[in-house]
C-alpha positions in Angstrom: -39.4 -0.4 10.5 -36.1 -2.0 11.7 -35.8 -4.6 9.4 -35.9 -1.7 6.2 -33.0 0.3 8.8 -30.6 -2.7 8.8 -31.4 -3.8 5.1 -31.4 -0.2 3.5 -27.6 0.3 5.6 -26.5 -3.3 4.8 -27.2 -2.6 0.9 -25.5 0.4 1.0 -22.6 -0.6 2.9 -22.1 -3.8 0.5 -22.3 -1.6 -2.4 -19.8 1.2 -1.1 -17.5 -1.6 -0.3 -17.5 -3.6 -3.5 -17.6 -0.6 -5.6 -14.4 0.4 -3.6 -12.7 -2.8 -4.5 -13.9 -3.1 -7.5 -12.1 0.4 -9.2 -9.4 0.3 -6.2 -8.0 -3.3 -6.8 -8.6 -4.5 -9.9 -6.4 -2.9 -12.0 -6.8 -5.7 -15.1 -10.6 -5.3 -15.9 -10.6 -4.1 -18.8 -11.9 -0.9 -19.7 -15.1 -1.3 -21.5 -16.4 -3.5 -18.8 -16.0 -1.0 -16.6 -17.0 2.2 -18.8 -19.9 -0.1 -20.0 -22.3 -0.9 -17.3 -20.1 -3.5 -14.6 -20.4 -1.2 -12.3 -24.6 -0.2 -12.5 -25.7 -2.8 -10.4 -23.7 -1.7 -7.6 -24.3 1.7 -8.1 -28.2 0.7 -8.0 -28.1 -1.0 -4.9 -25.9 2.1 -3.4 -28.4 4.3 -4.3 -31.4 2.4 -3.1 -29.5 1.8 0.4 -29.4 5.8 0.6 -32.7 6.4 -0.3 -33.5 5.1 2.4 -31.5 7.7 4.7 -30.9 5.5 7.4 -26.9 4.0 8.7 -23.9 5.4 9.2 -22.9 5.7 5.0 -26.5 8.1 4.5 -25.2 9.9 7.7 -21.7 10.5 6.4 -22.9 12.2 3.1 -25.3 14.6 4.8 -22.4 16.3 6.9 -21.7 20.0 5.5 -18.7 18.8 3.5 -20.2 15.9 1.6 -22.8 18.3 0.9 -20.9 20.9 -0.8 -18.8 18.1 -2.8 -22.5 17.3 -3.6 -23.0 21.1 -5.1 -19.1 20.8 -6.8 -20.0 17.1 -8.2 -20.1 19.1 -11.7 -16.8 19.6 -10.9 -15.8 16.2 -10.0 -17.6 14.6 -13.5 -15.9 16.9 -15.8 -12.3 17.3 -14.3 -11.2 14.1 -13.9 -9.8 13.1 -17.2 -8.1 16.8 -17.4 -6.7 15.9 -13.8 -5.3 12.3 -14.5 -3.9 14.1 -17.7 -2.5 16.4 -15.5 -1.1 14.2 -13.1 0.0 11.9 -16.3 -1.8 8.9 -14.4 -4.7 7.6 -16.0 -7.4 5.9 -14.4 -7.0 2.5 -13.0 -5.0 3.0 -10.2 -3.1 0.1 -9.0 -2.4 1.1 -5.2 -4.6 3.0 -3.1 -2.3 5.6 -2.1 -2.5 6.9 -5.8 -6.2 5.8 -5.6 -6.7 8.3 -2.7 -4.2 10.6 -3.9 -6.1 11.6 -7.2 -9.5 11.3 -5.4 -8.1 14.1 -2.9 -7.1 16.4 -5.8 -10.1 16.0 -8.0 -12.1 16.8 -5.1 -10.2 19.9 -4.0 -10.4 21.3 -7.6 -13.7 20.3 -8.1 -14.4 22.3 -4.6 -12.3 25.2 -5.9 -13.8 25.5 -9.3 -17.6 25.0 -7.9 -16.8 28.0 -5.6 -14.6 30.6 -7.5 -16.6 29.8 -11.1 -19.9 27.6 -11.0 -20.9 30.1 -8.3 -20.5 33.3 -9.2 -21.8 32.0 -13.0 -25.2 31.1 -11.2 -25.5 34.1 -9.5 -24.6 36.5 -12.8 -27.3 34.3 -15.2 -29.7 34.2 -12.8 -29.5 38.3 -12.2 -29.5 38.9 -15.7 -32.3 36.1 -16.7 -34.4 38.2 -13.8 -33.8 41.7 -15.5 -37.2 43.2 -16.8 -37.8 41.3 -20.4 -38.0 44.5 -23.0 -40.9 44.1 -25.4 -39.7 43.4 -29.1 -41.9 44.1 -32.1 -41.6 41.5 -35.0 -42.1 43.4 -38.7 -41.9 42.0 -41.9 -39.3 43.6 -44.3 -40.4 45.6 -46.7 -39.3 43.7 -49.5 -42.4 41.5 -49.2 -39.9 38.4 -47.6 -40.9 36.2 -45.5 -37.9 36.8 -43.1 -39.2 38.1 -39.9 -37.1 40.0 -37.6 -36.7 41.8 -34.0 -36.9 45.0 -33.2 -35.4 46.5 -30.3 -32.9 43.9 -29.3 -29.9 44.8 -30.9 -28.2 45.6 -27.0 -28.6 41.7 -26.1 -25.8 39.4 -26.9 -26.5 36.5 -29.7 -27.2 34.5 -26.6 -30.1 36.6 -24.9 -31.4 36.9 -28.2 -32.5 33.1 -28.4 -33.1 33.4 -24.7 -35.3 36.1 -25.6 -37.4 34.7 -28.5 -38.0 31.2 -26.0 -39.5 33.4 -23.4 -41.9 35.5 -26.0 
């Protein structure tokens, strides 16, 4: 009981912390060690600490906001080299004003971009994966070929036409 509490909110604050310092103030690691696995332990013990759901780090990230940067973390993975590109600084940051700076921004696109296109997207496939499937009829041609193909689905885009033939 209270010993897994303080131990699961120990790891993860340790982990938060030197994961922190580790991307926010040191600046000459190079970068394969970082792209290349430095960081996984950490990130191990981070994510062991919170699956245990207990301290004040596990608290923090179930508040509405975290939770929604949680649904826009799409977002957050594929914008950030077009955002330090945009920003024409690259990743490290040497300060943690600029640290915190890009953080803010790539959040508030990410936020942005989850809202006004990853949701509306979801809603549109799932409404027209959920429309009545039509039933196709495969025929040989004539010709005595062994090409096969579908009749009745020359109103679906390329797209719904693989869709289509996974589903049947």
């Amino acid at each position: 009981g209270r010993f897994r509490h303080v131990n699961g909110s120990l790891l993860t604050s340790i982990a938060f912390v030197a994961i922190f310092v580790v991307l926010g103030f040191c600046p000459g690691l190079p970068h394969p060690i970082l792209s290349n696995g430095l960081l996984a332990p950490l990130f191990a013990l981070l994510i062991i600490g919170l699956a245990q759901n207990k301290g004040p780090i596990a608290w923090f990230l179930s508040r509405p906001f975290m939770v929604i940067l949680g649904e826009a973390s799409y977002g957050i993975y594929i914008l950030q080299l077009p955002l330090a590109l945009l920003i024409k600084r690259p990743p490290p940051y040497h300060s943690i004003r600029m640290l915190s700076l890009y953080c803010a921004l790539l959040m508030l696109c990410s936020v942005l971009s989850w809202h006004f296109i990853e949701v509306p997207l979801r809603k549109n496939i799932r409404r027209w994966l959920s429309k009545p499937v039509e039933s196709t009829e495969i025929s040989k041609p004539p010709d005595g070929s062994h090409e096969a193909t579908a009749v009745g689905l020359d109103h679906l885009h390329p797209v719904g036409d693989a869709i289509q033939q996974r589903l049947t």
